[in-house]
N, C-alpha and C positions, 0 to 999 in steps of 0.2 A: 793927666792922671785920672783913673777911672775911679768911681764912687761906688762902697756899696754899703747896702743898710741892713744890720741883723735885727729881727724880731727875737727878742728872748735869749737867757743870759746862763741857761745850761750847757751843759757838756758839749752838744751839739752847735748851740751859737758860738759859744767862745774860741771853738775850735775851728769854726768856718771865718770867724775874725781873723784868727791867727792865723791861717791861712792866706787870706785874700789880702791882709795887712804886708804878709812875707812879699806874696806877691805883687808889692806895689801896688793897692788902691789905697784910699782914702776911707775908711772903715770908721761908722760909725753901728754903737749897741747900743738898740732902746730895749729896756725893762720895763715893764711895767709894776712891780713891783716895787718899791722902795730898800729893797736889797737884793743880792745878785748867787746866782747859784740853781734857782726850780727844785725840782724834784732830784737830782743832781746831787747839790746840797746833802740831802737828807737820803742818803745811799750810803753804799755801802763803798760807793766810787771804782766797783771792778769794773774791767772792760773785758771781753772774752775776744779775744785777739789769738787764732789760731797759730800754729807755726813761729810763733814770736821766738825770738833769734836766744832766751832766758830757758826755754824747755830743757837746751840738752847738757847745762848743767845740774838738773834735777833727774838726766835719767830719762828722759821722755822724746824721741824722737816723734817728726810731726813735719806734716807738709800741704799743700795748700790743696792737690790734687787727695789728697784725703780728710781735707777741711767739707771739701766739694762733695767727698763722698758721704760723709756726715750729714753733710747737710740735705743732699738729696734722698738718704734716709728716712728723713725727717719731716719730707717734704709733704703736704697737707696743707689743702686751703688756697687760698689766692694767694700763690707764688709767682715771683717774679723770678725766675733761672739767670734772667743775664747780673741782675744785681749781685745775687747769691756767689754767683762766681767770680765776680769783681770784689765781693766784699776776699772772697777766701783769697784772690790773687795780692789784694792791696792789705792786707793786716799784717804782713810782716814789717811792710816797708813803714804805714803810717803807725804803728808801733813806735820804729826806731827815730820817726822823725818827730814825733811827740816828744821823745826822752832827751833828744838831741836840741829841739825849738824852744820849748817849755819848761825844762830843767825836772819834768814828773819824775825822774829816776825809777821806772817802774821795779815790781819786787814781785815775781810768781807767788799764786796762792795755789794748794796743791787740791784744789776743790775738783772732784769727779763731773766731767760732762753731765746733764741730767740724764742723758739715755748712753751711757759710755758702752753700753755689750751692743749697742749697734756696729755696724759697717762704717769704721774710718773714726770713733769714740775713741776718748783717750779718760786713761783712770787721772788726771790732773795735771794743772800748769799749763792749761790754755787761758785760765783770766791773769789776768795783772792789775796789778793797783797801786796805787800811787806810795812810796815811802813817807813816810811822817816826814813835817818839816815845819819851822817854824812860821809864823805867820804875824806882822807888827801888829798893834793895837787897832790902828786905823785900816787896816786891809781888813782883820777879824772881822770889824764890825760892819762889813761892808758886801760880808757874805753871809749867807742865811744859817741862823741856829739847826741845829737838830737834836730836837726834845727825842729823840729816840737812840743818842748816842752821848752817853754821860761819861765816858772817858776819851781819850785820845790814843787807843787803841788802835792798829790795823786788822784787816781782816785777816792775815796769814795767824795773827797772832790769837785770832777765836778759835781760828780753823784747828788750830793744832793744839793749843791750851798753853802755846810756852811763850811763856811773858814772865816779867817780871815786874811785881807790883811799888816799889822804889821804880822803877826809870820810867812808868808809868806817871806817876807823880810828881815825877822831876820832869815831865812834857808837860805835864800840867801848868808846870808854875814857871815854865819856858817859851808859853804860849804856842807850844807844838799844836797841830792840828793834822787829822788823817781822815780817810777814807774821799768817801765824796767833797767835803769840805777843804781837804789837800789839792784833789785835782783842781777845782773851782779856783783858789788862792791859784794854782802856776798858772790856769790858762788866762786869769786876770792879769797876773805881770806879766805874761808872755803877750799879751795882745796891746796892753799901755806901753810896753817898752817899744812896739813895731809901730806907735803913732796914733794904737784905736785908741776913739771916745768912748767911753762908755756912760748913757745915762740911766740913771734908776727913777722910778716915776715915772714915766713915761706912756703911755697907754698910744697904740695906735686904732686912728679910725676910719681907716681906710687905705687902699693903692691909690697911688697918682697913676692914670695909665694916658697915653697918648697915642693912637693910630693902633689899638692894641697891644704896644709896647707897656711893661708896666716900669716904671720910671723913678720910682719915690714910695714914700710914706706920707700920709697924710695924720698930721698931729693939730687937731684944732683947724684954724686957720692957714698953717704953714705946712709946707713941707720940705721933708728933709729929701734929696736928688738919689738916684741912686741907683744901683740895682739890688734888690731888694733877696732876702735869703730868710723865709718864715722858718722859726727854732722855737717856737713858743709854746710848746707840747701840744697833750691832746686837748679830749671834750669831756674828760670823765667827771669833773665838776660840774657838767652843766645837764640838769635830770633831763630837760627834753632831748636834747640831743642822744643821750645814754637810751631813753626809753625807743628814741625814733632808729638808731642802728643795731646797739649791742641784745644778743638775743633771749638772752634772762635777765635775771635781777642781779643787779651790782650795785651795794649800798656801804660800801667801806673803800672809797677810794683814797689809795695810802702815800700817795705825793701831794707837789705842794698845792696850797689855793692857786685860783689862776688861772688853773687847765678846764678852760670853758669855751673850747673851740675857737677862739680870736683867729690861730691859724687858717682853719678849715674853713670859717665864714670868709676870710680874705681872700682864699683861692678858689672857692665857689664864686663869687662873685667874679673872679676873672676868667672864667667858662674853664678852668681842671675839671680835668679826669680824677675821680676818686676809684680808693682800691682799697679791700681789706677791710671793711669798715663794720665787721660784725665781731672784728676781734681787738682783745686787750691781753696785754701783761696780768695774767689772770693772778689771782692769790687769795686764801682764805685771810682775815683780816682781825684783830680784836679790838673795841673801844673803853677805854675807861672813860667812866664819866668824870666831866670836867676838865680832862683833855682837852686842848684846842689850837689851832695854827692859824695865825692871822684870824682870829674870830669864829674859825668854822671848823667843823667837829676834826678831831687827830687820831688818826685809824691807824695801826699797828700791826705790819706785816708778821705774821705766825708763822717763823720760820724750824728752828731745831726742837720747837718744845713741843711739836708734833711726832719728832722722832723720838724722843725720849723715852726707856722702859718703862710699863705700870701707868698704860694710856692708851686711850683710843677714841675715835672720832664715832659721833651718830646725827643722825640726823631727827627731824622734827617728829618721827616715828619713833627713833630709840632705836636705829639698824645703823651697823656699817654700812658703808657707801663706797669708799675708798681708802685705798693702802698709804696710812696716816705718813707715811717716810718718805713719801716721794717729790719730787720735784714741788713748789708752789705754786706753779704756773697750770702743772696736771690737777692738782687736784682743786685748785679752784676752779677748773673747769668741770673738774666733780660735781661741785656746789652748783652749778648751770645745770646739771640734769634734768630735763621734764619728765612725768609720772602723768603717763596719758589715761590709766586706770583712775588716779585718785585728780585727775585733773589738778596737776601742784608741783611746783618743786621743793621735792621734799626737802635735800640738805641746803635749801636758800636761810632756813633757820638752823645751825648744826651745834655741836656742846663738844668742848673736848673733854674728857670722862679720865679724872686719875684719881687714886689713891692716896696714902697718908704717907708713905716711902715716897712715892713722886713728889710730895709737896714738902717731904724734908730735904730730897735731895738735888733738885733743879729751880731754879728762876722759873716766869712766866711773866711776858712784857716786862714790866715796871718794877713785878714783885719778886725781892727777893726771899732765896728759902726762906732765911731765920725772921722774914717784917710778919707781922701780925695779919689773919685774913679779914681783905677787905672789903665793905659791902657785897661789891659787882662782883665776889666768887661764893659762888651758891656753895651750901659744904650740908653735908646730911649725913646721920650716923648708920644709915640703911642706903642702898640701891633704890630700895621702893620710894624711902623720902626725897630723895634727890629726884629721881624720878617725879615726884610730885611738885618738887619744886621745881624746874625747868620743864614741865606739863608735855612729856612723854610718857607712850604707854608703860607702865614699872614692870609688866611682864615681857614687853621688847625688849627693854634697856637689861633685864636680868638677863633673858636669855643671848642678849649677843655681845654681855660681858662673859656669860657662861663658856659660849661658846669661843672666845677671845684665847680665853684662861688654857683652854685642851689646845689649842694651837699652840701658845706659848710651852707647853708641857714637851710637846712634843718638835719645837724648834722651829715648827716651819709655819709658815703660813699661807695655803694654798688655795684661801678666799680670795685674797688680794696680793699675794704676794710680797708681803711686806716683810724686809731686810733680803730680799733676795741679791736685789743689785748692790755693786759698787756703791752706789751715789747714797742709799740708804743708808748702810752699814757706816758711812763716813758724816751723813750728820746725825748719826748717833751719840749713842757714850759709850767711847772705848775702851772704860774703866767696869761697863756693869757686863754681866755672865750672858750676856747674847747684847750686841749692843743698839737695839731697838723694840725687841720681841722683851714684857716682863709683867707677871700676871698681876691685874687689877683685882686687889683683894683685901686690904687692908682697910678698916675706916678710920677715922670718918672718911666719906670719899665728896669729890670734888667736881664742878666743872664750869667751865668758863663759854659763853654764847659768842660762835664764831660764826661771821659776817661774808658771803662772797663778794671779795674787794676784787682790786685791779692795780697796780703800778701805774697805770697809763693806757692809753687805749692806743689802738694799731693802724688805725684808717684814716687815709686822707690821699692828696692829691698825690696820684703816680708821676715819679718823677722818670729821667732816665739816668746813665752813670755818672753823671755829671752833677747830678741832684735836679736839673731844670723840670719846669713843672711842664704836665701832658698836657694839652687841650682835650676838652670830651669832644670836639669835633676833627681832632688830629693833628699832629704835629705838634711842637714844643710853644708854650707863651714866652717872649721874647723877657726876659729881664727879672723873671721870678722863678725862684729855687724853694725848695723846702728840704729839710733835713730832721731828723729823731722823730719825735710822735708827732710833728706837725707834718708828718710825710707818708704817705701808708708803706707799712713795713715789707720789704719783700720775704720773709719768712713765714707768712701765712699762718698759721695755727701753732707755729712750733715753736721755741722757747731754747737753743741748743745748750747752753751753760750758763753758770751764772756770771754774769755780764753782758750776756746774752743781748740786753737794751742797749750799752751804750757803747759795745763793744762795734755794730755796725753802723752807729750812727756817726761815732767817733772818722769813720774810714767816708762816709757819705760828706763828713762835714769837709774833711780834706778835697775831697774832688770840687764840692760846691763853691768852697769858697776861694780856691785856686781858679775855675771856670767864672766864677761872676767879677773875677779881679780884670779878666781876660778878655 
């Protein structure tokens, strides 16, 4: 029987377990963490799985040869074409064999591609996600909280607003669990039912390698046999690594502690080929203070309450920058912008800017409408005051509220183009009279200091379909694999929907850990 060893206990590991498990090795999962999940966990648990066999009863025809064209659309940056097209060819299939090994029962979410008016885009029901399901006491506790999801909601059920707050409650006290924390619970019972160990605590400190085979894990003194499969995310925890590849400022990284390159150190030392290592899962980001995760600051992906009416983003100037409605991955590479004139990036500091109507009638992170406002949201009865208080120019910040206000008037918006697309208009509110465009005018007014974060970062050892890792001097390393951000992404700068992360790592972990079984 053949051995093999996963680094790390996300989406990515656990599904290269349960694979390599199906296929007959002996699977063992070390975490380093003291609970199991990553960044994984604390998602939203879509996977953006094209063509998945669930579209066309929504209405949505979709096929892999237009998965392809999508994505070469798309294409920008350090791509990898043969992965791209292995991912589009194998997401149907590793879809159904997830729902069928695993027991995820997935449920389409009708979320618009981020670039859907491309060539081979669909207006929605390429992501899936996992159905709510119960979870025992002692599995709970045995996967990682997420301070960023206080109900046991699914995402179909945000996306559309139809829920019902009784059976919400009744999951509650049912010990249901969804999104990322769902997936995380099947691919744990699906991988201890097939014979994996899984341990938590764990830290690796090194490869065992032999004759340049790499062979094992090294923990302390011992190690465990193996063929080894790095899932242990990226480096975006760790500042030097951040400052020596990514190519602006990223100080809101909004996954878990942990991701401090472990992976990437591991396969550098076994001479990989690295790829892609200037990019991340880009995203603007918020922090309340006193927040924290595992000890170290808890950054807060800023996703719909940018698209919201009677709002808009500026930068450290007091200027638009980008079309506030768009994907999070575009515009936090917004926030990367350099200013070769003023030598600076300007929106690496940015404010999201709304009114007394926006703050009666949306959330924002933590807060809800009717909570009282809290230190960390700056509130001034003037433009100029607030302007003084978050130390932009008051005659910038007036004039590109002013000029906001005439675009809303007149419906469009031909700065940036915000509500034009699909994807817009859908993380809007379909309830207000344009459902993203709505003039900031009301006071007192408000605004909250947004962060250019990341999800995760993108770079690391190229692998090939298999998930095995390259040599920089060519040809494959015998016995080591890497899979999700412990592996450089073949999608280069692009982002296609949301699930976008774990939807092809999901399909990478199926190849790797059926190949390392093998």
């Amino acid at each position: 029987m053949s051995s093999v060893v996963v680094v790390g206990s996300g989406a990515a590991g656990l599904t290269a377990a349960v694979a390599a498990a199906q296929s007959g090795a002996e699977v063992t999962v070390v975490e380093r963490a003291p609970v199991l999940g990553g960044t994984t966990a604390l998602s939203g648990g879509l996977a953006w799985m094209p063509a998945n066999r669930l579209m066309a009863a929504e209405g949505v025809d979709d096929s892999p040869a237009e998965a392809r064209e999508y994505l070469q659309a798309l294409r920008l940056g350090d791509v990898d074409d043969e992965l791209l097209d292995y991912f589009a060819n194998q997401a149907p299939a590793v879809a159904d064999w997830l729902d069928s090994t695993t027991g995820l029962s997935w449920q389409t979410v009708p979320y618009p591609d981020y670039h859907p008016e491309l060539p081979g885009g669909k207006p929605g029901h390429r992501p899936l996600e996992p159905q709510p399901r119960e979870a025992s006491p002692e599995l709970d506790h045995r996967i990682r909280t997420a301070p960023n999801v206080t109900a046991p909601i699914t995402y179909r059920e945000l996306a559309t607003g139809d829920f019902d707050r009784a059976e919400v409650a009744d999951r509650s006290s049912r010990g249901v669990i969804t999104m990322g924390r769902s997936m995380i619970a099947s691919l744990v019972e699906a991988a201890e039912a097939l014979g994996a160990a899984i341990l938590t605590g764990v830290g690796v400190d090194g490869l065992a390698q032999s004759g340049g085979t790499v062979n094992g894990v090294r923990i302390g003194p011992d190690v465990i046999t193996g063929r080894v499969i790095l899932a242990s995310g990226g480096f975006e925890r760790d500042p030097a690594l951040v400052r020596a590849f990514l190519p602006g400022p990223m100080t809101g990284p909004v996954g878990a502690p942990g991701m401090d390159g472990t992976a990437l150190r591991l396969s550098l030392a076994a001479g990989a080929e690295l790829g892609n290592m200037a990019e991340a899962w880009w995203c603007p980001a918020m922090t309340v203070p006193g927040e924290a995760i595992d000890g170290e600051p808890f950054h807060r992906l800023v996703l719909t309450e940018r698209a919201r009416p009677r709002s808009l983003m500026v930068d450290s100037r007091g200027r638009r920058f980008a079309n506030e409605a768009r994907n999070y991955n575009d515009v936090g590479r917004a926030m990367q912008a350099f200013d070769p004139t003023g030598f600076q990036y300007p929106a690496a500091t940015a404010w999201l800017v709304f009114d007394s109507g926006y703050r009666r009638r949306y959330h924002l992170g933590p807060l809800r409408r009717d909570g009282s406002d809290p230190g960390w949201l700056h509130r001034a009865d003037s433009l100029a005051e607030l302007a003084e208080a978050i130390g932009v120019d008051p005659d910038e910040l007036a004039a590109s509220v002013v000029r906001f206000n005439q675009l809303v008037g007149s419906g469009d918006d031909p700065d940036f183009g915000r509500g034009r697309s699909i994807y817009d208009r859908f993380v809007g509110d379909p309830t207000a009279p344009h459902p993203t465009l709505g003039p900031v005018e009301e006071p007192p007014f408000y605004a909250v200091r947004l962060h250019p974060g990341c999800l995760g970062t993108k770079g690391g050892p190229r692998t090939d379909i298999h998930g095995q890792v390259r040599h920089q001097e060519g040809g494959l390393i015998e016995g080591l694999y890497a899979v999700g951000n412990a592996a450089a992404s073949p999608l280069g700068a692009a982002y296609p929907g949301a699930g976008g992360t774990i939807g092809p790592m999901l399909v990478a972990a199926h190849a790797a850990g059926t190949a390392a079984a093998s």
